[in-house]
C-alpha positions in Angstrom: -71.9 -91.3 -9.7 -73.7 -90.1 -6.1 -69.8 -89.5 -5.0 -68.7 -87.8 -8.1 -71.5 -85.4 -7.8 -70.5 -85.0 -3.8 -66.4 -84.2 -5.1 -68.0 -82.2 -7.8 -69.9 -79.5 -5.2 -67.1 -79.8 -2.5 -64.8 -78.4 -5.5 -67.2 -75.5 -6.3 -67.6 -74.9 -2.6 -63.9 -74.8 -2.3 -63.6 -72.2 -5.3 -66.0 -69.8 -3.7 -64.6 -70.1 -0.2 -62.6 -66.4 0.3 -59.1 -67.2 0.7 -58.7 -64.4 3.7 -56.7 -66.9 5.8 -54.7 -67.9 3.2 -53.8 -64.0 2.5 -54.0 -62.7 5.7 -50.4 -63.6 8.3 -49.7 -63.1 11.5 -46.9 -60.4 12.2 -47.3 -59.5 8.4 -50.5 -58.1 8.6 -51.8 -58.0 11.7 -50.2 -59.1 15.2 -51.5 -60.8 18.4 -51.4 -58.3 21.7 -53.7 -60.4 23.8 -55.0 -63.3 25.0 -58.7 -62.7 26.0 -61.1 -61.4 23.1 -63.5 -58.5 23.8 -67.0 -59.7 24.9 -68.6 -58.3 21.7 -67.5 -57.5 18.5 -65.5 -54.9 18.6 -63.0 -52.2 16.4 -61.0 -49.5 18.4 -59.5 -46.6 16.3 -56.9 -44.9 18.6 -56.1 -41.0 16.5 -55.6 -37.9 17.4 -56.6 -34.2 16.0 -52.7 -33.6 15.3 -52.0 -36.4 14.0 -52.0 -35.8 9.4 -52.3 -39.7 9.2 -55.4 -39.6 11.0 -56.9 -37.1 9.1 -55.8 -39.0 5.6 -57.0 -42.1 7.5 -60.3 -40.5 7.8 -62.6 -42.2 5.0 -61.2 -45.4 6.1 -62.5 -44.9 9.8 -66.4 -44.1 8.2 -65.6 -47.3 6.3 -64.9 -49.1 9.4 -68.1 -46.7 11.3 -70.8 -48.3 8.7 -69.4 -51.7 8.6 -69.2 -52.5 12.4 -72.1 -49.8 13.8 -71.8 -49.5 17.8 -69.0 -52.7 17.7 -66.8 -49.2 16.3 -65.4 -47.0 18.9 -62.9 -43.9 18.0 -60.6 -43.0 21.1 -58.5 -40.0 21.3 -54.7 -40.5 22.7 -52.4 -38.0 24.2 -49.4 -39.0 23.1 -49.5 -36.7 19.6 -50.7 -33.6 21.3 -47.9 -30.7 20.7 -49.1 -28.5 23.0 -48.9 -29.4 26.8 -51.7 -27.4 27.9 -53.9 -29.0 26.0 -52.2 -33.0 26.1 -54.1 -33.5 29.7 -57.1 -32.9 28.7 -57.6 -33.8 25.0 -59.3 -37.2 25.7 -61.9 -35.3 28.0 -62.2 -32.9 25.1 -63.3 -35.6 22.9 -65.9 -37.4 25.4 -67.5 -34.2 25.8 -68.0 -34.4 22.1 -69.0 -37.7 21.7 -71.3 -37.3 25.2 -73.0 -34.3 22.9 -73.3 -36.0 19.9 -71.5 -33.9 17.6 -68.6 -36.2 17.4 -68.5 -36.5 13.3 -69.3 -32.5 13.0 -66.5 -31.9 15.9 -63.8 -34.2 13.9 -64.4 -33.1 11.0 -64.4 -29.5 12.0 -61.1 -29.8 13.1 -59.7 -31.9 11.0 -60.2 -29.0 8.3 -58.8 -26.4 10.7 -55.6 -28.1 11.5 -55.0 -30.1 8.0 -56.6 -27.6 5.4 -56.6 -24.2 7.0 -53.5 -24.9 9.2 -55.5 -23.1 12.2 -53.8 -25.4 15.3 -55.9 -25.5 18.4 -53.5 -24.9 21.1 -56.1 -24.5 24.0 -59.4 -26.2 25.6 -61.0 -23.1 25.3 -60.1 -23.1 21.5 -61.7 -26.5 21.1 -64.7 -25.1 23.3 -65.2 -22.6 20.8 -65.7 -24.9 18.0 -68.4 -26.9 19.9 -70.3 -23.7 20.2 -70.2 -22.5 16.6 -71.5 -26.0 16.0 -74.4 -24.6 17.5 -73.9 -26.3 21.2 -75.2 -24.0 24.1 -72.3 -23.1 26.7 -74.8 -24.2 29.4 -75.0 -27.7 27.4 -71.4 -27.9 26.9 -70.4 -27.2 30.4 -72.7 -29.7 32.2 -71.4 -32.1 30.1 -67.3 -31.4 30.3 -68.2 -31.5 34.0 -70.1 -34.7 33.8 -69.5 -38.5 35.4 -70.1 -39.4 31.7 -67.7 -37.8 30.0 -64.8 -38.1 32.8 -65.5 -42.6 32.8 -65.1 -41.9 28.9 -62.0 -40.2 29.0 -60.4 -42.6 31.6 -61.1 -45.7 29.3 -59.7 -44.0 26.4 -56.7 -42.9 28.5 -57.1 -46.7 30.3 -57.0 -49.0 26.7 -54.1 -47.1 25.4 -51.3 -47.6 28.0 -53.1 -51.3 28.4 -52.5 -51.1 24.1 -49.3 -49.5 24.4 -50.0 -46.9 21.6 -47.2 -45.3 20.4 -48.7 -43.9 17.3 -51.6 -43.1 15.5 -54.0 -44.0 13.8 -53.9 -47.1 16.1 -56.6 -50.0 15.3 -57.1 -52.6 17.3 -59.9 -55.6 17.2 -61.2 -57.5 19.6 -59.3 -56.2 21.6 -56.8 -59.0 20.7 -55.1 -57.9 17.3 -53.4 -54.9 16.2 -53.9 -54.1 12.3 -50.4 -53.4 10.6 -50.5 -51.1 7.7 -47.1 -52.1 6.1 -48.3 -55.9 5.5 -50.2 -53.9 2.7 -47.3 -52.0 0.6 -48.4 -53.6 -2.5 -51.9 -52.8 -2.5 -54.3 -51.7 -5.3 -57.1 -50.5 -2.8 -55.7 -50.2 0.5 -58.7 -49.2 2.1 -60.4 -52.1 0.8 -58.1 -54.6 2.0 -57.7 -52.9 5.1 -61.6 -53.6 5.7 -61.3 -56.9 4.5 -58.8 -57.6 7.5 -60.8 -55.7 10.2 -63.5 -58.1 8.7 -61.3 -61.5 8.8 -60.3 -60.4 12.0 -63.4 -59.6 13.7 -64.8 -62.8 12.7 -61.8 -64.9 14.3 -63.4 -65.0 17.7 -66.9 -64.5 17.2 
């Protein structure tokens, strides 16, 4: 009876266990880019301000923002930047935002400028502009552009994607270790869903 009783749980246990390994493959849905996990936790979104997918990709990056707290970093790349004035220097543009803590006010500003009023910024000084309507004092934004903060930020956004090789956005990578691939979801119900139930599964592979 005692080991009918133990077969009996170890079924129930079994039925309640989520079957995330069992649905989640390895070039299907995510692939391996790296040996050596990140030391913490961690989800990287690689976008950019040009980029329409990011910008329809938005929700899904708060999603990912409230799940995963500080372990979530967004990193601007260079690669879809039209303009060549501005391709240098968007990752510093970004810091600078992030380093002021109006990064969510900043993305979304532009987002609605480039995607909804189809208003491109095609200079630093354009982007500038936007950080002071936000209510930032030029004095404020200055020190900060010009700061050892904001230029270590940039480099280690500019640093993880050549290490990352991306070639397009939006770009997530976990740990450091995985890269999450979108068309391993064609069929989906609730994309964005499922897409958070992989950074999940994933995150939890190493730590």
């Amino acid at each position: 009876m005692k080991k009918l009783i133990v077969a009996l749980v170890t079924l129930m246990f079994v039925a309640l266990t989520p079957t995330q390994a069992q649905e989640f493959q390895e070039g299907v849905h995510y692939r391996v880019i790296g040996d050596t996990p990140s030391r913490a936790p961690e989800v990287i979104d690689f976008f950019s301000f040009y980029c329409g997918g990011c910008y329809q990709y938005a929700p899904f990056s708060d999603m990912l923002a409230e799940e995963f707290g500080s372990g979530f970093n967004k990193y601007h790349v260079n690669i879809v930047v039209p303009n060549a004035a501005i391709r240098d220097n968007i990752q510093s543009v970004w810091a600078t935002a992030i380093v002021l803590g109006i990064d969510e006010q900043f993305k979304e500003r532009v987002f609605q400028n480039h995607f909804v009023r189809n208003r491109m910024s095609n200079s630093v000084a354009e982007l500038k502009q936007i950080m002071l309507d936000l209510g930032v004092e030029e004095e404020m934004y200055n020190r900060a552009a010009n700061s050892m903060q904001v230029r270590s930020l940039a480099n280690r956004m500019n640093s993880l994607q050549r290490q990352f090789s991306v070639s397009r956005t939006p770009t997530y990578i976990v740990n450091r270790k995985y890269e999450m691939l979108p068309g391993g979801f064609d069929n989906s119900s609730n994309f964005f869903e499922d897409y958070l139930r992989l950074a999940r599964y994933l995150v939890a592979k190493d730590f």
